[in-house]
C-alpha positions in Angstrom: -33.9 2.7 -23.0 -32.5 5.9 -23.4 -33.5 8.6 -25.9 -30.1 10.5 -25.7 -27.6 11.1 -28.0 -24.9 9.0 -25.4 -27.8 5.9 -25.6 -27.6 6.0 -29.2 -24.4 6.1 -29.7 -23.4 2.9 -27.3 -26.5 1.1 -29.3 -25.2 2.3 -32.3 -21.5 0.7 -31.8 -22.6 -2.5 -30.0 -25.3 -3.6 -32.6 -22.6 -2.6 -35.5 -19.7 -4.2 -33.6 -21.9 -7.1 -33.5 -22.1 -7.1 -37.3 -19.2 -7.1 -38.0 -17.7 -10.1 -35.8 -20.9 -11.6 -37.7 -19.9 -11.0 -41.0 -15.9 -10.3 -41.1 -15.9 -10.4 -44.5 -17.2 -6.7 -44.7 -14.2 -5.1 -43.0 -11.5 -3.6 -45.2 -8.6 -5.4 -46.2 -5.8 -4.6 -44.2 -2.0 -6.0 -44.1 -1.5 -8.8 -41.8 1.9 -6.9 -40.7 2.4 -3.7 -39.8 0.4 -1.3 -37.6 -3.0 -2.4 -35.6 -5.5 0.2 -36.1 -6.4 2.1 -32.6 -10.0 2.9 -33.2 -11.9 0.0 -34.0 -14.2 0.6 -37.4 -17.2 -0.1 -35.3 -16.1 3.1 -33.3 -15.6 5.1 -36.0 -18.7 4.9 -37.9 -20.3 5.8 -34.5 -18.4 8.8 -34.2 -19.0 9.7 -37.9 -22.8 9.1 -37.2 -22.4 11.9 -34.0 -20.2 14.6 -36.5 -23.3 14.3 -38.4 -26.2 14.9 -35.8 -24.2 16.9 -33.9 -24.0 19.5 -37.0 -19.7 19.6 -37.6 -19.0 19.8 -41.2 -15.8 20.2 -40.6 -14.1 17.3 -39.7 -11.2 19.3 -38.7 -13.3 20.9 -35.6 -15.5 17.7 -35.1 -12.3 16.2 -34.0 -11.0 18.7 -31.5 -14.4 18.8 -30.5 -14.0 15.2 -29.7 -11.1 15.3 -28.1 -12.3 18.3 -25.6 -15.8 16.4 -24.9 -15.8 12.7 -25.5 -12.7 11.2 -25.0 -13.8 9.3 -22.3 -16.0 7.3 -24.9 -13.0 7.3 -27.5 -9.9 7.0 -25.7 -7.6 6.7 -29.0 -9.5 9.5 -31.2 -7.6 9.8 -35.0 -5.8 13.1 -36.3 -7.9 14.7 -38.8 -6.0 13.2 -41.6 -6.4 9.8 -40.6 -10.3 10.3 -39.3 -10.9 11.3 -43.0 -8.7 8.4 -45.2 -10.3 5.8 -42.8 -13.9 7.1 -43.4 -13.2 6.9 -46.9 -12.0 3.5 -46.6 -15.4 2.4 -45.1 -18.1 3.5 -47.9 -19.0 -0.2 -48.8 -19.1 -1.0 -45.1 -21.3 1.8 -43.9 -24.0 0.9 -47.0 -24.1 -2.3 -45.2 -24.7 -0.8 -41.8 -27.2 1.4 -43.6 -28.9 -1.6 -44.8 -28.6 -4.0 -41.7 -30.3 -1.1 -39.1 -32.7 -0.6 -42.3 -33.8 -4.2 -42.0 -34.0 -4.2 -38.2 -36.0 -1.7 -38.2 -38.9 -3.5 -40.0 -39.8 -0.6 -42.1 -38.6 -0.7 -44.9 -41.4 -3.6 -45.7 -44.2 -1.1 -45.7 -46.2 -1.3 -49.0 -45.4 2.1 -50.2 -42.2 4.4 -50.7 -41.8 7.6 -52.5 -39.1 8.5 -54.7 -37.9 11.7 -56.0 -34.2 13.5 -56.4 -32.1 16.8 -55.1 -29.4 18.7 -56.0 -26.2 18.3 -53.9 -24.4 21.2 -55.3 -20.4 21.0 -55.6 -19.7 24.6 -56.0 -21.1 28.4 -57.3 -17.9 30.0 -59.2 -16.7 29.8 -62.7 -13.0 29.4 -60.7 -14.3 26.6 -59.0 -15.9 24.6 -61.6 -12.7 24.9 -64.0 -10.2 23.5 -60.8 -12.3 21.1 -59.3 -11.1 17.6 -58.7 -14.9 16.8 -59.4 -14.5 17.8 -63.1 -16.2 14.4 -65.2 -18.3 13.8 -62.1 -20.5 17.2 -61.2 -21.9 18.9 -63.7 -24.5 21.4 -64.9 -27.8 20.5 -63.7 -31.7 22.3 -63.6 -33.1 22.0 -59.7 -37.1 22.7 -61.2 -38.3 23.1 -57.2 -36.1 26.2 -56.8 -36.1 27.5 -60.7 -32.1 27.3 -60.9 -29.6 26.2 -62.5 -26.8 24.4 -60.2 -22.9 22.6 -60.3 -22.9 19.2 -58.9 -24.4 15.7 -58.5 -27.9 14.8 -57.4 -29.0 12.4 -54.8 -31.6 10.0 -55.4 -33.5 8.7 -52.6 -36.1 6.1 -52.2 -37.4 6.0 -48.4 -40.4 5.0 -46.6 -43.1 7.2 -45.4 -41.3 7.0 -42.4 -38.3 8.9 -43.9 -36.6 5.7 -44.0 -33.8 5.5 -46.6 -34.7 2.2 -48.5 -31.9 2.4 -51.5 -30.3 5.7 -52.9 -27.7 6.9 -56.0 -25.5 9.7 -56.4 -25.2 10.4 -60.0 -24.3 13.7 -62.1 -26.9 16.3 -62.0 -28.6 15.1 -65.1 -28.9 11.5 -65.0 -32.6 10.3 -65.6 -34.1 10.1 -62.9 -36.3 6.9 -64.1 -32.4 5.1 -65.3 -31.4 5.8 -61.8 -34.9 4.2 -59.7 -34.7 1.2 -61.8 -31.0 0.7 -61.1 -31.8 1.5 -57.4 -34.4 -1.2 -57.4 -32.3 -3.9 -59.2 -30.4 -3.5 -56.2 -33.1 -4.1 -53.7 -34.0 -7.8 -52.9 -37.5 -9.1 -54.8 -39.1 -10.0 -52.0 -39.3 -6.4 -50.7 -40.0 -5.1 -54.0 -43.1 -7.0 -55.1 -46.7 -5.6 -54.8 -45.1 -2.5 -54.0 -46.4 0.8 -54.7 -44.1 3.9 -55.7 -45.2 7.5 -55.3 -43.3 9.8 -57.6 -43.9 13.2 -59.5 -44.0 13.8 -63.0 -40.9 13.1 -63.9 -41.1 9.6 -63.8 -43.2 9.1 -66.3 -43.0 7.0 -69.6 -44.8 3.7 -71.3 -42.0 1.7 -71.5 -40.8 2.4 -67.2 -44.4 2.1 -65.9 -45.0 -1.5 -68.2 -41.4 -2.6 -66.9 -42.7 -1.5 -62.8 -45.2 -3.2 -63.6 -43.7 -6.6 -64.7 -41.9 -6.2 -61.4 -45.3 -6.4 -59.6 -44.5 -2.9 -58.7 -47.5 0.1 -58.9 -46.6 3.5 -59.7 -48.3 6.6 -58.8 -47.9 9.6 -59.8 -49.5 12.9 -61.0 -50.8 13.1 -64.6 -49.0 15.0 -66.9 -50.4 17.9 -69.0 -52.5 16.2 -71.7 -52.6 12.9 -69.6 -56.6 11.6 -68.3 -56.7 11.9 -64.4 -54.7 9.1 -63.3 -55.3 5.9 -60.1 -54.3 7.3 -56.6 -54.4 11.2 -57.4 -56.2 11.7 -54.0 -53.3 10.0 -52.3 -50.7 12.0 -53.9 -51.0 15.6 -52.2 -51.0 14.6 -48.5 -48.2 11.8 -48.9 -45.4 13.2 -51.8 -44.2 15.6 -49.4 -43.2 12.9 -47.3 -40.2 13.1 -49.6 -39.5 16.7 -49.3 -39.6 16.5 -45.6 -37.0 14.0 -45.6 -34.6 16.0 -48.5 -35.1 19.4 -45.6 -34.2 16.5 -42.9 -30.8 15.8 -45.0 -30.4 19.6 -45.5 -31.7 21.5 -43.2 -30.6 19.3 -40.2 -28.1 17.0 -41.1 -26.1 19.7 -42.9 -25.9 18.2 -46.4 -25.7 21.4 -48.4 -22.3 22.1 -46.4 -20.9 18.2 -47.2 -17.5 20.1 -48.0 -16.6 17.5 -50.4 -13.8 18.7 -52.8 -13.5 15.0 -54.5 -15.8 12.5 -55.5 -14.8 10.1 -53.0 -14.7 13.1 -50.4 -18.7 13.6 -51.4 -19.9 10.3 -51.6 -18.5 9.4 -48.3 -20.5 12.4 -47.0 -23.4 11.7 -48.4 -23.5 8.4 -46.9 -22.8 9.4 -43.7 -25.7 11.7 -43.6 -27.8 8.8 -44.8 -26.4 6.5 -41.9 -27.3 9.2 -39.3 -30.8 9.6 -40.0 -30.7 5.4 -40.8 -29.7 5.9 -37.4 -32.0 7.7 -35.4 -35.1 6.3 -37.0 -33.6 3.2 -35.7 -32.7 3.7 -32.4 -36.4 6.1 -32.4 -38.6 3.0 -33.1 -36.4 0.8 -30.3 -37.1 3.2 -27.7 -41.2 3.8 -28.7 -41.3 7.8 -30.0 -43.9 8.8 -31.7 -41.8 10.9 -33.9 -39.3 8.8 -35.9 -37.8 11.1 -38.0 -37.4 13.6 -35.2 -33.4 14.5 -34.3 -34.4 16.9 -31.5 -33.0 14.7 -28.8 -29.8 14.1 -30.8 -28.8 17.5 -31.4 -26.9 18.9 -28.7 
């Protein structure tokens, strides 16, 4: 097989088409009159994973783009305005494709994961916080990496050392960070989770969260905390947490999510997501077709 952004895309839409005959149940509810949809869903969460590695935040150029370069691939394209409410339409679905490529890779069974947060900031201006239809969701929030203060929500993300995105949050930028991994994990099935080990920093820290890890047969490491005796695993901790940063610069630096664009919180989390779903993606399809990188989006690109 292929490594090409055309190759990933077709395995991309059969293996989710696929799914979803599977499992019908996961589709959106739609009117048993009235219009068919053109564009299958199975289509559009492919193109939605392309906007993404491709690098268009804007949806508005993603789909001219589209329309001038691939619509031999997707003969009925959507206007803009219907591209965006069907998107929106699909969050549940597209965790489930998250989670179904996730599984099929095999990964996500490895016997650790790191865990750690970032900002996902929502706007800079006084103007902008006061208008925003995000008001009640972003707020005021302290990024301690970069020493400022930001407007917004933060992602959490648990992943493999891989980079693979096990279970993630988006909560307002000062949720505990602890609340938020043990919700996460609640989430996750118990066979994955036991004899699992964690790495963190030292913010997730507390008696009461490591005991209840710990009932869950889950280890945690992380780095002692000023006053703390050296902890288990320290020698572990320097080479492998920045596993975790690596994957946060993947989400940014590559995948564009500083630039999500979101003006509501539907409008975000929908974004989010689909950034999730495209590196999902190309770990994916980069284990299927044997490279030794795969968190690498070089061949997707472009």
């Amino acid at each position: 097989m292929d490594n090409d952004l055309d190759t990933l895309a077709t395995a991309l839409y059969v293996t989710t088409d696929d799914y979803l005959k599977a499992n019908p149940h996961l589709t959106p509810w739609r009117p048993r009159v009235g219009m068919t949809p053109r564009i299958s869903d199975a289509e559009l969460i492919t193109l939605a994973v392309m906007q993404s590695l491709l690098g268009f935040h804007s949806e508005r150029r993603w789909i001219r783009y589209a329309r001038a370069r691939l619509i031999s691939m997707f003969p009925t394209l959507p206007q803009q305005a219907g591209y965006n409410k069907r998107l929106r339409r699909l969050t549940g679905l597209m965790q489930q494709v998250v989670a179904h490529l996730a599984a099929d890779t095999g990964l996500w069974t490895d016997d650790v994961w790191v865990a750690d947060s970032t900002p996902v900031e929502c706007g800079r201006s006084r103007e902008t916080v006061k208008r925003s239809d995000l008001a009640g969701y972003a707020e005021y929030g302290y990024c301690a990496s970069h020493s400022r203060f930001f407007w917004g929500l933060r992602l959490h993300l648990l992943a493999t050392l891989d980079g693979l995105p096990v279970g993630f949050a988006l909560t307002g930028a000062k949720a505990d960070e602890r609340d938020t991994l043990q919700s996460i994990l609640e989430t996750t099935p118990a066979e994955v989770t036991a004899q699992q080990t964690i790495m963190a920093d030292k913010g997730y820290y507390g008696r009461v969260f490591e005991r209840e890890l710990d009932d869950s047969g889950i280890t945690l490491l992380r780095p002692a905390r000023k006053g703390e005796p050296p902890r288990a695993g320290a020698r572990f901790l320097k080479p492998l947490r920045q596993t975790i940063e690596s994957v946060f610069d993947t989400l940014k630096g590559q995948l564009g999510l500083e630039q999500h664009g979101g003006r509501t919180i539907a409008g975000v989390v929908i974004r989010v997501l689909q950034r999730l779903l495209a590196l999902t993606t190309a770990i994916w399809h980069n284990q299927k077709t044997g490279q030794p990188v795969l968190r690498s989006l070089t061949a997707y690109d472009h």
